[in-house]
C-alpha positions as CSV (number, residue, x, y, z in Angstrom):
1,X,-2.6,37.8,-53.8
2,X,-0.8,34.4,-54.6
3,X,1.7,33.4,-51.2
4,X,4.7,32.5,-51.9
5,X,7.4,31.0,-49.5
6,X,10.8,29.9,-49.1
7,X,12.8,28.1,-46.0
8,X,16.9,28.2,-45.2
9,X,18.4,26.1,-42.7
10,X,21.4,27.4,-41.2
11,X,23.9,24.9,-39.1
12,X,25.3,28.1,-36.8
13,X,28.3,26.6,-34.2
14,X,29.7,29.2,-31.5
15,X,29.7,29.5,-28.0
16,X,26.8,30.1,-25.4
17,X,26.9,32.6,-22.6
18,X,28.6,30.7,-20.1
19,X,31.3,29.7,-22.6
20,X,30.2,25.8,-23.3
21,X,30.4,25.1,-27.4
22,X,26.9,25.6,-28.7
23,X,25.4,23.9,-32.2
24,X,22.1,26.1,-33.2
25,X,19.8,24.9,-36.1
26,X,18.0,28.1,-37.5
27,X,15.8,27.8,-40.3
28,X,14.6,31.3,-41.7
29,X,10.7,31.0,-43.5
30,X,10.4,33.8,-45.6
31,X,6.7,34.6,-47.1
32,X,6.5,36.9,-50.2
33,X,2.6,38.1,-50.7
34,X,1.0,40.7,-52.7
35,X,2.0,44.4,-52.8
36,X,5.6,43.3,-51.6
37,X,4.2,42.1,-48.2
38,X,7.5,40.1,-46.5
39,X,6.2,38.4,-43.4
40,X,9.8,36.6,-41.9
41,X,9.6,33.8,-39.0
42,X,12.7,32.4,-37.1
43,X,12.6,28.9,-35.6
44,X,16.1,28.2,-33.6
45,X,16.7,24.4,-32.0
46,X,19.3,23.8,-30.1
47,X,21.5,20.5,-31.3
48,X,24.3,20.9,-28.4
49,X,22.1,18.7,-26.4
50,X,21.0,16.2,-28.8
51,X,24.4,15.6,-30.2
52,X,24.8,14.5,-26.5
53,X,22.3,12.5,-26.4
54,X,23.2,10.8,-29.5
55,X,26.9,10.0,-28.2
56,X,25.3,8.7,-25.0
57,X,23.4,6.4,-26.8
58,X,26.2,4.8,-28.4
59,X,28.6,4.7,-25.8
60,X,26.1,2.5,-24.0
61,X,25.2,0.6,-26.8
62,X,28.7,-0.4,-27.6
63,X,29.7,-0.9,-23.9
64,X,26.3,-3.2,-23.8
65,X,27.8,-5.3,-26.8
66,X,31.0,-5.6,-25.3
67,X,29.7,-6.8,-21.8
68,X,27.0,-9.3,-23.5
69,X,30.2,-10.7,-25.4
70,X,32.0,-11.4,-22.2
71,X,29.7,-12.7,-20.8
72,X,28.4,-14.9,-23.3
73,X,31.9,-16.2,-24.2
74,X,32.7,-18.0,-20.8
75,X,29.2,-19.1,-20.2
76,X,29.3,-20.8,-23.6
77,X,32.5,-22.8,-22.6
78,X,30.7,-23.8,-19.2
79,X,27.8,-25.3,-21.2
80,X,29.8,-27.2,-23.5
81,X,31.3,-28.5,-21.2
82,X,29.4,-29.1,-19.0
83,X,27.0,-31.0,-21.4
84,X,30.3,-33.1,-22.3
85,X,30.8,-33.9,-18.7
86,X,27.0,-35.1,-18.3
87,X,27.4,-37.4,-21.3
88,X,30.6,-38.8,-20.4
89,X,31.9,-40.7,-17.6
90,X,30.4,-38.6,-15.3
91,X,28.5,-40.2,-11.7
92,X,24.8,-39.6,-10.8
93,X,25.6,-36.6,-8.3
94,X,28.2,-35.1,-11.1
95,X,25.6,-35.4,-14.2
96,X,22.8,-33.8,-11.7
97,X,25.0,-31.0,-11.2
98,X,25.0,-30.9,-15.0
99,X,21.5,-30.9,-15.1
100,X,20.8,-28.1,-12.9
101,X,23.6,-25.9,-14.8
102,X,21.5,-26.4,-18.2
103,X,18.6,-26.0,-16.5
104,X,20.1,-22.6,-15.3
105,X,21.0,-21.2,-18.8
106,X,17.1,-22.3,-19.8
């Protein structure tokens, strides 16, 4: 009366009923018992909308890459120089103004 069981995991692709592409994981448990008792269990999950999701997620992690770098690139060159300016020949007003745009970045 041992139990025995085995699982396949199918990738299926086609297209669902209102015609969008479809990706389908099915995985097939089959269950072999004693006196040739088969007992077969279907579990489908849909990956159409997690591939998606996935693609979302790296389109806005590459377009939030990009916009940090150009942003950070400018503002970079405005505190270098800025710090330059404060250290220089600068006046009081001019090396204030300097102050408040490091204490910005802070």
């Amino acid at each position: 009366s041992g139990l025995t069981s085995n699982a396949v995991e199918v990738t299926l692709c086609g297209g669902a009923q209102d015609g969008r592409p479809m990706r389908m994981l099915l995985t097939l448990i089959v269950q072999l018992g004693g006196d040739e008792e088969r007992t077969i269990t279907a579990i489908g999950q849909d990956l159409t909308e997690l591939s998606a999701m996935k693609a979302m997620q790296e389109r806005k992690a590459r377009f939030t890459a990009v916009l940090g770098h150009e942003l950070r690139s400018p503002l970079h060159g405005i505190m270098g120089l800025s710090g330059s300016m404060a250290e220089g020949t600068a006046n009081a007003m001019q090396k204030r103004q300097c102050g408040m745009i490091k204490g910005c970045a802070a």
